[in-house]
C-alpha positions in Angstrom: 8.2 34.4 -44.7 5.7 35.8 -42.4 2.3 32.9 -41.2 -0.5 33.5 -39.0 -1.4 30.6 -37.6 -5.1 29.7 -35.0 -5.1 27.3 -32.7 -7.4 26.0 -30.8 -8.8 29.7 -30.4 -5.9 31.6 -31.3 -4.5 32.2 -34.5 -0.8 32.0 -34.4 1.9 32.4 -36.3 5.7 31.1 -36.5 9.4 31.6 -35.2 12.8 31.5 -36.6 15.0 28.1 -37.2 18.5 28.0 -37.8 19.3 26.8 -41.1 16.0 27.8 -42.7 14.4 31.2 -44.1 13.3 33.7 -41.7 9.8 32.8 -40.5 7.9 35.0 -38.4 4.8 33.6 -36.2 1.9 36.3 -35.4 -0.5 35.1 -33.2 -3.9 36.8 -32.7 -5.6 37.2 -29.2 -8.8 38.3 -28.1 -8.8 41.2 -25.2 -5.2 41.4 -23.7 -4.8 39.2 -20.6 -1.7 36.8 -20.7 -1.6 33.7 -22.2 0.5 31.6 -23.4 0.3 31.7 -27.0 1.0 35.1 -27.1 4.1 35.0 -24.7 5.4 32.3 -27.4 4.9 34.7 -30.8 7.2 37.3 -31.9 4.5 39.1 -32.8 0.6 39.8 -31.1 -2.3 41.4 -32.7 -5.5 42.1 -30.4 -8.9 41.2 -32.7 -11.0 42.1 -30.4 -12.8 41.3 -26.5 -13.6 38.2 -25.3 -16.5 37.5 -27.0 -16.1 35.0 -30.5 -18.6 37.1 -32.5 -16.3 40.0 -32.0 -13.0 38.6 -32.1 -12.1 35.0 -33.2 -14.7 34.9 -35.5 -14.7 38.4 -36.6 -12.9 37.6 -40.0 -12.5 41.5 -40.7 -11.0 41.6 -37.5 -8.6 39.3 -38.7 -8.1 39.9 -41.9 -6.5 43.1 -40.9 -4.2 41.5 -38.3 -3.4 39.3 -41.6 -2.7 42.9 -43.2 -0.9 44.5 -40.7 1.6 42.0 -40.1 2.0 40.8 -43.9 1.7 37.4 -42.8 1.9 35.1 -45.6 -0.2 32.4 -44.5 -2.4 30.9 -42.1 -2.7 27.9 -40.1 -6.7 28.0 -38.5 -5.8 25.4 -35.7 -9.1 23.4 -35.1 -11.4 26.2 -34.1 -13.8 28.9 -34.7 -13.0 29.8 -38.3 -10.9 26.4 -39.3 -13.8 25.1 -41.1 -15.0 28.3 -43.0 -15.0 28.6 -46.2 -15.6 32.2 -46.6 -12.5 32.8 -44.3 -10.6 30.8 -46.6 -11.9 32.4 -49.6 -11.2 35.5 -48.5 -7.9 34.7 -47.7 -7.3 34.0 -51.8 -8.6 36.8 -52.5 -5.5 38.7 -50.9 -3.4 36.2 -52.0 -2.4 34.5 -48.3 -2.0 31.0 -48.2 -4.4 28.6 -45.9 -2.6 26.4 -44.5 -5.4 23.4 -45.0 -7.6 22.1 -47.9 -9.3 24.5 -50.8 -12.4 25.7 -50.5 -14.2 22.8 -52.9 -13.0 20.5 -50.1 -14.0 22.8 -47.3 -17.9 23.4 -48.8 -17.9 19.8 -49.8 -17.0 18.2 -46.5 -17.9 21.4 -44.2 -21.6 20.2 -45.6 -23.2 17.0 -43.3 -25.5 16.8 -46.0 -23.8 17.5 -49.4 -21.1 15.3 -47.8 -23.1 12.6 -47.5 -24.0 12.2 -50.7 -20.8 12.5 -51.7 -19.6 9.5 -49.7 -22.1 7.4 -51.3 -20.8 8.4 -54.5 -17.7 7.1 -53.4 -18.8 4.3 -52.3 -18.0 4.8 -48.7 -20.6 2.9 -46.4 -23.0 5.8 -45.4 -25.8 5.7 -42.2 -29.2 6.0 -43.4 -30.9 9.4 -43.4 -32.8 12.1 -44.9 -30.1 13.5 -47.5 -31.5 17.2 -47.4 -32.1 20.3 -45.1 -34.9 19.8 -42.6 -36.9 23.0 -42.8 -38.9 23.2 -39.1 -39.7 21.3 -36.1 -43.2 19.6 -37.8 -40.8 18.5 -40.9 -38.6 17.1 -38.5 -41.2 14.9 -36.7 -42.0 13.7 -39.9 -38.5 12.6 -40.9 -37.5 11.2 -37.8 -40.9 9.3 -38.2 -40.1 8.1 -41.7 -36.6 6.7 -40.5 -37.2 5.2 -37.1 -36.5 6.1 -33.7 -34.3 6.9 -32.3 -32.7 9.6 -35.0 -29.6 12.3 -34.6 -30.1 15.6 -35.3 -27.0 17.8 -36.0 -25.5 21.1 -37.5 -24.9 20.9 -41.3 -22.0 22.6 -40.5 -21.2 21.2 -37.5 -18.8 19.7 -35.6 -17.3 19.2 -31.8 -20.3 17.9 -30.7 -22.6 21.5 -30.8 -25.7 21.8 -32.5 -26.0 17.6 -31.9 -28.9 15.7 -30.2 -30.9 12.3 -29.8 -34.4 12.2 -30.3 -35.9 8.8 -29.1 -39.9 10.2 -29.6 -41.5 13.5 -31.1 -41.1 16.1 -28.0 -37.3 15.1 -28.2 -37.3 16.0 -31.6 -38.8 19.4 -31.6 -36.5 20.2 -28.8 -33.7 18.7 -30.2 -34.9 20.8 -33.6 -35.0 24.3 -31.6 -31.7 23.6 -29.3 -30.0 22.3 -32.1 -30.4 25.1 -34.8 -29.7 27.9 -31.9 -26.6 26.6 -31.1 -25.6 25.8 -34.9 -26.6 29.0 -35.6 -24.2 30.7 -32.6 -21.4 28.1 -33.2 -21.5 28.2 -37.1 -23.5 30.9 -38.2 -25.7 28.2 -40.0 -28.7 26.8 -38.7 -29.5 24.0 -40.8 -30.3 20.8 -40.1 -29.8 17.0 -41.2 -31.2 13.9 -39.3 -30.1 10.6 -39.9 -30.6 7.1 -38.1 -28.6 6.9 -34.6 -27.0 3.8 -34.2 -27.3 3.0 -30.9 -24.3 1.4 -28.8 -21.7 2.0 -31.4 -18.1 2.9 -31.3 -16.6 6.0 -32.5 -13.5 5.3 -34.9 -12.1 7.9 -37.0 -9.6 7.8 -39.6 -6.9 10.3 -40.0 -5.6 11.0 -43.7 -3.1 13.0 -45.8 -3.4 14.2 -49.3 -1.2 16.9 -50.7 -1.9 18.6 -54.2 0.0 15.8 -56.8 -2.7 13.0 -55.9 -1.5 11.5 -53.5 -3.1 10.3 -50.4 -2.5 8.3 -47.2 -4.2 7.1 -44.1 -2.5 7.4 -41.3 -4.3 4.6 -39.0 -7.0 5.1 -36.7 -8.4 7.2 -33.4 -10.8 5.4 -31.1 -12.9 8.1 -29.6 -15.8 6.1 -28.4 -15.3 7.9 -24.5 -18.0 11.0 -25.1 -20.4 12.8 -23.0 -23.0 14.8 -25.1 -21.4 13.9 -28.5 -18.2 15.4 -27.4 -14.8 13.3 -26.9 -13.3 12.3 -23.8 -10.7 9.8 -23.8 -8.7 8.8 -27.2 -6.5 6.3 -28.3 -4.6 5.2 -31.1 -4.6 2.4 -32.0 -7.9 0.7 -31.3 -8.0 -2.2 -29.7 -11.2 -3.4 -31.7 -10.0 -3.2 -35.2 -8.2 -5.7 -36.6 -5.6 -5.2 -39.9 -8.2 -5.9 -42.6 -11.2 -3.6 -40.9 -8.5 -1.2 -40.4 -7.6 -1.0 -44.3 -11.1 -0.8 -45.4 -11.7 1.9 -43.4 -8.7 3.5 -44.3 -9.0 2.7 -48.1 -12.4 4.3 -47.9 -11.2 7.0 -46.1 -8.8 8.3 -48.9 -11.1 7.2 -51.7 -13.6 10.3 -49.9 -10.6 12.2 -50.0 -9.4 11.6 -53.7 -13.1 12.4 -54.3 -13.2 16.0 -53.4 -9.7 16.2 -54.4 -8.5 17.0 -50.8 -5.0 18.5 -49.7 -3.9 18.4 -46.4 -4.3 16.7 -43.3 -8.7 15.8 -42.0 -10.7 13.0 -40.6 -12.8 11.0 -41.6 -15.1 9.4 -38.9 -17.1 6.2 -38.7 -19.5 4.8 -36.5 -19.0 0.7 -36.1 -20.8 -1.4 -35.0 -20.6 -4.6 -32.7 -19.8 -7.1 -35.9 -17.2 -4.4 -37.3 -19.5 -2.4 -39.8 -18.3 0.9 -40.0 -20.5 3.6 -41.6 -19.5 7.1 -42.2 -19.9 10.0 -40.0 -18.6 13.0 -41.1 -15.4 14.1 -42.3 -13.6 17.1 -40.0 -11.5 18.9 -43.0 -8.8 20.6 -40.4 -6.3 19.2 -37.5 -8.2 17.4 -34.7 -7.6 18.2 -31.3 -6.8 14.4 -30.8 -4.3 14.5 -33.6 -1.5 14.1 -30.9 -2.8 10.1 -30.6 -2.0 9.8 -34.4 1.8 11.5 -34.0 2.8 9.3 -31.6 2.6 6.1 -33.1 3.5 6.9 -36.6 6.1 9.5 -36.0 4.5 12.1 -38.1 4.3 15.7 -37.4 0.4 16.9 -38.5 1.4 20.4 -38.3 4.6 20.5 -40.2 2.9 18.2 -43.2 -0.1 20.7 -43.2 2.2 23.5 -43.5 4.8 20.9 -46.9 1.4 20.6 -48.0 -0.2 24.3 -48.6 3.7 25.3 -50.0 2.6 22.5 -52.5 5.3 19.9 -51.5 4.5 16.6 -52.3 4.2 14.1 -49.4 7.5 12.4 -48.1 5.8 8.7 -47.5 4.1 6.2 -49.0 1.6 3.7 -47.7 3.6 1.3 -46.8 5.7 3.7 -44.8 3.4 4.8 -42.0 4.0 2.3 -38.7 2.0 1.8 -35.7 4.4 2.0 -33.0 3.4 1.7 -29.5 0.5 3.1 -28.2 -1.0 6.3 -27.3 -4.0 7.9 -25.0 -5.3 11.1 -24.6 -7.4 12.6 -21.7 -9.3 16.0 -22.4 -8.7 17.6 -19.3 -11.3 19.9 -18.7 -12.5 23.3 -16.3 -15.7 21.6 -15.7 -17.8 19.3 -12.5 -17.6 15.6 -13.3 -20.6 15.2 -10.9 -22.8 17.1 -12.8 -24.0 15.5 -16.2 -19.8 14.1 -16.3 -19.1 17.7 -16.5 -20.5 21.0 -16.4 -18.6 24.0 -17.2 -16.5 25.7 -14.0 -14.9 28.8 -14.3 -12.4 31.1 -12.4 -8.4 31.7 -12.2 -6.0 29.1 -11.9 -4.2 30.5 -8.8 -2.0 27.3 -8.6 -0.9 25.2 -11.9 1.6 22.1 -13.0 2.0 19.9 -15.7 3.5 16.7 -15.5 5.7 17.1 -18.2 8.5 16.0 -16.1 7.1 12.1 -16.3 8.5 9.7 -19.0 6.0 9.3 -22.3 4.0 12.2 -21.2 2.9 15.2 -23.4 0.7 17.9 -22.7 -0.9 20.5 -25.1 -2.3 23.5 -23.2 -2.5 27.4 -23.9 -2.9 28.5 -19.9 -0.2 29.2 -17.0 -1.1 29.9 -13.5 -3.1 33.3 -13.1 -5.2 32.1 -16.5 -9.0 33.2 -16.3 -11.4 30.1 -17.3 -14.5 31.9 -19.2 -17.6 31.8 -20.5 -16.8 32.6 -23.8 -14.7 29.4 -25.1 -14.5 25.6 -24.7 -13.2 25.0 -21.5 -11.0 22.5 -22.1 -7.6 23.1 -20.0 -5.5 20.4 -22.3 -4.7 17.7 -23.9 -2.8 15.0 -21.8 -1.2 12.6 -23.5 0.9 9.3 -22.5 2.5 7.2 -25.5 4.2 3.8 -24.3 5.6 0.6 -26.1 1.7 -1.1 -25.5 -1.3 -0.2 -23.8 -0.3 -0.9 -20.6 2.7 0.9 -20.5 0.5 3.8 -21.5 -2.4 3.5 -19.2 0.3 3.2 -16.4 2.0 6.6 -17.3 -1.4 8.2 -17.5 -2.3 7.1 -14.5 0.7 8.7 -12.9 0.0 11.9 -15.2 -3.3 12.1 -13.6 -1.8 12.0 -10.1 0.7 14.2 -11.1 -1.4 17.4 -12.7 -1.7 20.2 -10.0 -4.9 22.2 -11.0 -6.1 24.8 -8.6 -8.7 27.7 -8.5 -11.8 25.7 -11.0 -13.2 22.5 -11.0 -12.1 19.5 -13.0 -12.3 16.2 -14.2 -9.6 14.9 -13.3 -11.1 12.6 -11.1 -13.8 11.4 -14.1 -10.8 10.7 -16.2 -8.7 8.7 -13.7 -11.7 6.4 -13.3 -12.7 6.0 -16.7 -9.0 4.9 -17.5 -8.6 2.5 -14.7 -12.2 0.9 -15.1 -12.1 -3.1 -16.0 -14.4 -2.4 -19.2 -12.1 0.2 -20.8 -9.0 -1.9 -20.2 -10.2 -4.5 -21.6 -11.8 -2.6 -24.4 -15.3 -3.0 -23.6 -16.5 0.4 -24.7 -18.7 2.3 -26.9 -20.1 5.7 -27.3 -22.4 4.9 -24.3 -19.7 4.0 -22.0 -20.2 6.7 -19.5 -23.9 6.4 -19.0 -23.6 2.5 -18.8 -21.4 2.6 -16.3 -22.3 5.7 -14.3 -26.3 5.2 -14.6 -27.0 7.0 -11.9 -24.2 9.8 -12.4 -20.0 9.7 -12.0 -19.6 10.0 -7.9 -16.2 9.6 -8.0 -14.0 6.6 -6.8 -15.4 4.1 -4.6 -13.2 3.4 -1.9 -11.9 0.1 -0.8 -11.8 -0.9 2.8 -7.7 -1.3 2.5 -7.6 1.9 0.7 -10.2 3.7 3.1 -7.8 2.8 5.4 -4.7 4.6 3.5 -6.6 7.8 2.8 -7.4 7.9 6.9 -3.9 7.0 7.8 -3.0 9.7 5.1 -4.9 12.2 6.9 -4.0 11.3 10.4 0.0 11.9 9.3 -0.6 15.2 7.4 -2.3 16.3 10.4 -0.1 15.6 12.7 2.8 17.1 10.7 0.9 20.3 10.4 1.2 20.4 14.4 4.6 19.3 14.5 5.1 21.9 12.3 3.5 24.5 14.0 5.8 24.1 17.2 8.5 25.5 15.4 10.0 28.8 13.3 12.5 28.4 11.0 15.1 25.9 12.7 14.0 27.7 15.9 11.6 26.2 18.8 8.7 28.5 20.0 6.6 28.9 22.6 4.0 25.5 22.5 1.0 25.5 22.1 0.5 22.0 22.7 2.7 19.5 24.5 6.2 19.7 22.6 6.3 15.7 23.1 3.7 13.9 22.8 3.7 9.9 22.6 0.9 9.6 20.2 -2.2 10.9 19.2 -5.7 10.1 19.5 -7.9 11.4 16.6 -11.3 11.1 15.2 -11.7 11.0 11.7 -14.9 11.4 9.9 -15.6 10.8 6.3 -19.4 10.8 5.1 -21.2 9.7 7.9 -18.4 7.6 9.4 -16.4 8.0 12.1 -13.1 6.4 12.9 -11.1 6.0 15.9 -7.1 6.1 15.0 -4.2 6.5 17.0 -1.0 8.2 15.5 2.6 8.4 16.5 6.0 9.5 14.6 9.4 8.9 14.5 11.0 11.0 12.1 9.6 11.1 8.6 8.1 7.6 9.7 4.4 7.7 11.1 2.7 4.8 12.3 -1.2 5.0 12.5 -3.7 2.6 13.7 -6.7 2.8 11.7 -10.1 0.3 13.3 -7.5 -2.1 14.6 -5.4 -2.0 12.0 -1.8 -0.6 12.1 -0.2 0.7 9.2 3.1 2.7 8.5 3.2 5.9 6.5 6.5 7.4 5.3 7.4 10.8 3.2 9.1 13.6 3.0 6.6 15.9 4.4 7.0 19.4 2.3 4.2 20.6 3.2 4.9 23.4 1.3 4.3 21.1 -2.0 1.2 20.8 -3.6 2.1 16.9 -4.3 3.3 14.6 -1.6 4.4 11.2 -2.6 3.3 8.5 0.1 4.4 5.7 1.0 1.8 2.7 2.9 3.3 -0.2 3.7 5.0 -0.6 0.1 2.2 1.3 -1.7 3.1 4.5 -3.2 0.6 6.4 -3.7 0.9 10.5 -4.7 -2.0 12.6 -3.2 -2.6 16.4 -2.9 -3.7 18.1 0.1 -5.6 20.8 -2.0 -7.3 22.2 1.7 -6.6 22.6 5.3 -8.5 24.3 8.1 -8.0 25.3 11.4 -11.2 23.6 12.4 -9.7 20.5 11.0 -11.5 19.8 7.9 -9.2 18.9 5.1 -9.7 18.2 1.4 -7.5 15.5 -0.1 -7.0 14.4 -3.6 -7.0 10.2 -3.7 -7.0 8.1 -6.6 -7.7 10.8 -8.3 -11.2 12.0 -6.3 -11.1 14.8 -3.9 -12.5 13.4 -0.4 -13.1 15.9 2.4 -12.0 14.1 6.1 -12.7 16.0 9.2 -9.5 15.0 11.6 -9.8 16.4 15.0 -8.7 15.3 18.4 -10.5 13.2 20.6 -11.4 16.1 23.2 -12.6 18.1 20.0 -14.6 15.6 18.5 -16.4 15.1 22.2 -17.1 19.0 22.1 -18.3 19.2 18.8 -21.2 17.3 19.5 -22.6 20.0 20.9 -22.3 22.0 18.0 -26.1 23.1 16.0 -25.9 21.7 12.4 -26.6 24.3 9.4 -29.9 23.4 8.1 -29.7 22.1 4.4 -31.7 24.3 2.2 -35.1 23.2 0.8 -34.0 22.8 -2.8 -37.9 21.6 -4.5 -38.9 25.7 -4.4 -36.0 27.2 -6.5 -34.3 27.0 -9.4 -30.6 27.5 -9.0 -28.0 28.2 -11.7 -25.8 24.4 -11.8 -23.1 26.4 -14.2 -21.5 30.0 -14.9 -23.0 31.0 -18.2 -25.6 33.3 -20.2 -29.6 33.5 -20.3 -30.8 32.7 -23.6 -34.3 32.8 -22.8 -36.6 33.0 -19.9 -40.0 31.0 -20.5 -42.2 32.2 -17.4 -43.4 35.2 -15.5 -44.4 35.8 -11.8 -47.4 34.1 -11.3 -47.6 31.3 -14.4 -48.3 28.2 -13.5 -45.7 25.4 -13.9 -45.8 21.8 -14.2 -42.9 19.7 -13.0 -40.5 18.9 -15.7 -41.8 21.8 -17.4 -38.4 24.1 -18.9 -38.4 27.0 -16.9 -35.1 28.8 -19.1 -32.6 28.2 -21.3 -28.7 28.7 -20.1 -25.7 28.9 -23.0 -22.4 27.8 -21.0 -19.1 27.5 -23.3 -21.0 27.1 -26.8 -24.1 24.6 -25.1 -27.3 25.2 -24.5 -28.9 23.6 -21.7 -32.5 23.6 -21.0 -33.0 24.4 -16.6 -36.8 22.2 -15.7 -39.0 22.7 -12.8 -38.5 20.5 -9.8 -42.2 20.9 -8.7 -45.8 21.5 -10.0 -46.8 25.3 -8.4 -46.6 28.8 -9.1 -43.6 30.8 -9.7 -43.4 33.5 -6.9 -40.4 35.6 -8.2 -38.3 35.5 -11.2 -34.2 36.8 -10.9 -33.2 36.5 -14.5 -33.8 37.6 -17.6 -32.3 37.0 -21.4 -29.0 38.3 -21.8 -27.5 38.3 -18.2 -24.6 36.7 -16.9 -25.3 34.1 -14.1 -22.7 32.1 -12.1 -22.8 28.8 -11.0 -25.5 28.8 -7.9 -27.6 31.9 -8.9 -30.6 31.9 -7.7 -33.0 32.1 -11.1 -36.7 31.6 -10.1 -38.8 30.8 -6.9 -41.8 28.9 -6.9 -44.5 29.0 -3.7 
């Protein structure tokens, strides 16, 4: 038997098992630079280039990869086409099997607004709305009016967090109109619109269910996905630490009776929004795998994939209610290609020229289709993976993600890993304190990474002062063979300056051995490791305190970049001598930032909304950017008039582009 199979971008397809018929797994791939998913299948098939319109989303495209490799069914994964009912249609039509629900269920659910209704029908508890298609940006005002600000506006056919915004007044809500339908419209290839009441400050708790074709259904616990930034998750967790057993069957209850309602088959989700006093009112149901279905298979033991696939060949399902467990406890980070100090994360792009999972730590899991030497893009979400740490509570599993965090070597594009590590060690999400504002709440004024203790200011210095010292030591030698010094071949100790931010600190190092001991403002500590420097993780040990750091930068001149907790800090270490001579040293001039408008992200114009020599106000939206499926509006900094425009729609800009000049 022969399946085609997408994933998460890529449709693949299957392998051969001892003990079973022969299955073959095709995967699909637009363009042909390596990746992993291809590498993995027996079998590749090129759609297209890079671009989704022409490739994962092409469905003739497909369709003949489908033909040419006689696969027999098709798993969509939880992207691009995975919610299409066309596709799916289409794939009847030539008799392949999809390997998720029919297309009733698809149309039905795929629907915000048809889905709606249907949930009241089924007496699910629904958010109140405008149950229809909102036909411009004056209806819109009107509605939103008519319901009460603040109001969501999303896709009808949405998902993932695109074609989503919050409209707290009238302006927000014909921008949120206009930015919403465009990137519906390029995510979907369906523009309409539904707005509903927001409910501000609640938690996002989705429901995972099973339902094969003999009427049966289960639910398979919960997700707490209340970690977002613009709509889109960040952190998971199953199980919540909010819901308590009877909440947690009333959801689930009326999360099957939705499903049982459209006569669903397979695995989806069903999400709720809850409240402070535990009322829970329906989202939106998601009728394919989630990309935080991981959560759910850890603490019940199920595998999503392999039920899907039972399901479609029209098995019944193995359990019963009764059956499903919540064992342990699970957490999943969404490791992203993007700058956490930018609006927590805007996209990054590049090669991974270094790259390593931690898959090597206990009750740790990690879902990825990249290697080393994989190009981030423009063209696709740029989520890296999914990290995962399952433990016997939540402790256990906040520890090993903690040490997961530490652990992942990511080189060549920005990250988050940084945002993540805080976010899982902050006092408000350990103790569950969270909702779908959490980042903004705590980070009002932006995510600036970890703030530094005085004792663990102290670590990263003494850190610092060792690594550079045993890049000196280093240097003295060849391979088991002295050369000619450079610098004194024994020295007693050293006598740096440090400077981190504006702060400069005194230290004294010396060594014996792997052992250094560095006074740091009067205080003395001891560092110990094994000093490969040729490793891109070096475990540390401070007085007691392991700590695992990476040294991601080191320059002649002495500046160094050193990942900490998580946050890369940049330390200047230089000798005492050098630091006295470098005060002589002219400082570059930071550039006058209020008279230019810079790209912040790698992405593509979608429109350009002045002309040399208009007149713009401050605030006023100057052009529109499309980075990885999102549309972001770029705002003058300044009242004045624009001297020179660099862009137009349809070019490719890169992060720091200079876009317009004002005079």
């Amino acid at each position: 038997m022969a399946g085609l199979c997408a994933a998460a971008g890529a449709l693949v397809a299957a392998g051969r098992r001892s003990g079973q018929s022969p299955q073959l797994f095709v995967r699909t791939a637009a363009s042909w630079t390596p990746k992993v998913h291809v590498k993995m299948a027996d079998e590749a098939v090129c759609v297209g280039p890079a671009p989704t319109s022409k490739s994962y989303l092409n469905m003739d495209a497909i369709m003949e990869a489908i033909k040419k490799t006689r696969a027999q069914a098709v798993h969509p994964g939880y992207g691009f086409l995975s919610e299409n009912k066309e596709f799916a249609k289409l794939l009847a039509a030539e008799g392949v099997t999809f390997i998720g629900p029919d297309t009733h269920a698809i149309q039905a659910m795929g629907d915000k607004i048809e889905s709606k209704l249907l949930a009241k029908k089924a007496k699910v508890n629904t958010i109140p709305g405008f149950d229809g298609v909102v036909k411009d940006a004056d209806e819109a005002v009107r509605i939103a009016r008519e319901i009460g600000y603040p109001v969501m506006i999303k896709a009808s056919a949405g998902g993932g967090g695109k074609g989503m915004r919050i409209a707290w007044d009238d302006e927000e809500t014909r921008d949120g109109f206009r930015f919403s339908s465009q990137e519906a419209a390029s995510s979907f290839g369906d523009d309409r619109l539904l707005i509903e009441k927001f409910i501000d400050n609640p938690r996002h708790i989705e429901i995972q269910v099973l339902a094969d074709k003999h009427g049966n259904a289960l639910w398979l616990n919960e997700r707490e996905c209340s970690i977002q930034r613009r709509n889109q998750k960040v952190v998971e967790e199953a199980p919540s630490t909010f819901l308590d057993s009877e909440t947690r069957r009333a959801m689930g209850e009326q999360a099957v009776a939705l499903a049982r309602a459209v006569k669903y088959s397979s695995a989806g989700t069903v999400e709720f929004l809850v409240d402070s006093r535990k009322n829970f009112y329906f989202l939106e149901m998601n009728t394919r795998l989630q990309v935080e279905h991981p959560v759910t298979e850890c603490i019940t033991g199920l595998d999503l994939v392999q039920e899907m696939i039972r399901v479609a060949k029209g098995y019944p399902l193995r359990h019963k209610q009764a059956d499903i467990p919540i064992n342990g406890w699970a957490i999943e980070c969404r490791v992203y290609a993007e700058d956490p100090y930018k609006s927590f994360g805007l996209p990054s792009i590049g090669k991974l020229s270094q790259y390593e999972e931690p898959v090597y730590l206990p009750g740790v899991r990690v879902d990825s289709g990249i290697q080393p030497g994989s190009d981030i893009s423009i063209y696709y979400d740029p989520m890296i993976s999914k990290l995962i740490s399952y433990g016997s509570n939540r402790t256990e599993a906040l520890e090993r993600m903690e040490a997961a965090l530490d652990n992942y070597v990511i080189r060549g594009v920005s990250h988050n890993i940084a945002l993540l590590r805080e976010v899982v060690n902050h006092k408000r999400f350990v103790e569950g304190d969270i909702n779908t504002k959490f980042l903004s709440d705590v980070y009002p004024d932006g995510f600036k990474g970890h703030k530094l203790t005085k004792t663990e200011k102290q670590q990263l210095i003494a850190i610092a002062s060792s690594l550079y010292v045993a890049y000196q030591l280093r240097a003295q030698r060849f391979e088991e063979n002295s050369r000619v010094p450079i610098l004194k071949p024994k020295i007693a100790h050293w006598d740096l300056s440090i400077k981190m931010g504006d702060e400069i600190h005194s230290v004294t190092a010396s060594n014996s051995g792997s052992k250094f001991c560095v006074e740091v403002d009067g205080s003395k500590l001891n560092v110990t490791s094994e000093w490969n420097l040729a490793s891109p993780l070096l475990s540390v040990n401070i007085d007691g305190t392991q700590r695992i750091v990476q040294c991601l930068s080191r320059e002649a001149g002495g500046h160094m970049s050193i990942q900490f907790l998580g946050t890369v800090y940049k330390v200047y270490v230089l000798t005492e001598l050098a630091a006295k001579l470098n005060t002589f040293m002219l400082e570059k001039v930071a550039e006058d930032t209020s008279s230019i408008l810079r790209s912040p992200m790698p992405g593509v114009m979608v429109a350009v909304s002045v002309k040399p020599g208009d007149m713009v106000s401050e605030g006023q939206e100057i052009c529109v950017i499309e980075a990885m499926k999102m549309q972001n509006s770029m705002s003058a900094g300044k009242t004045g008039k624009v001297k020179s425009v660099h862009c137009k729609a349809g070019d490719t800009v890169g992060e720091g582009d200079l876009l317009v000049e004002l005079e």
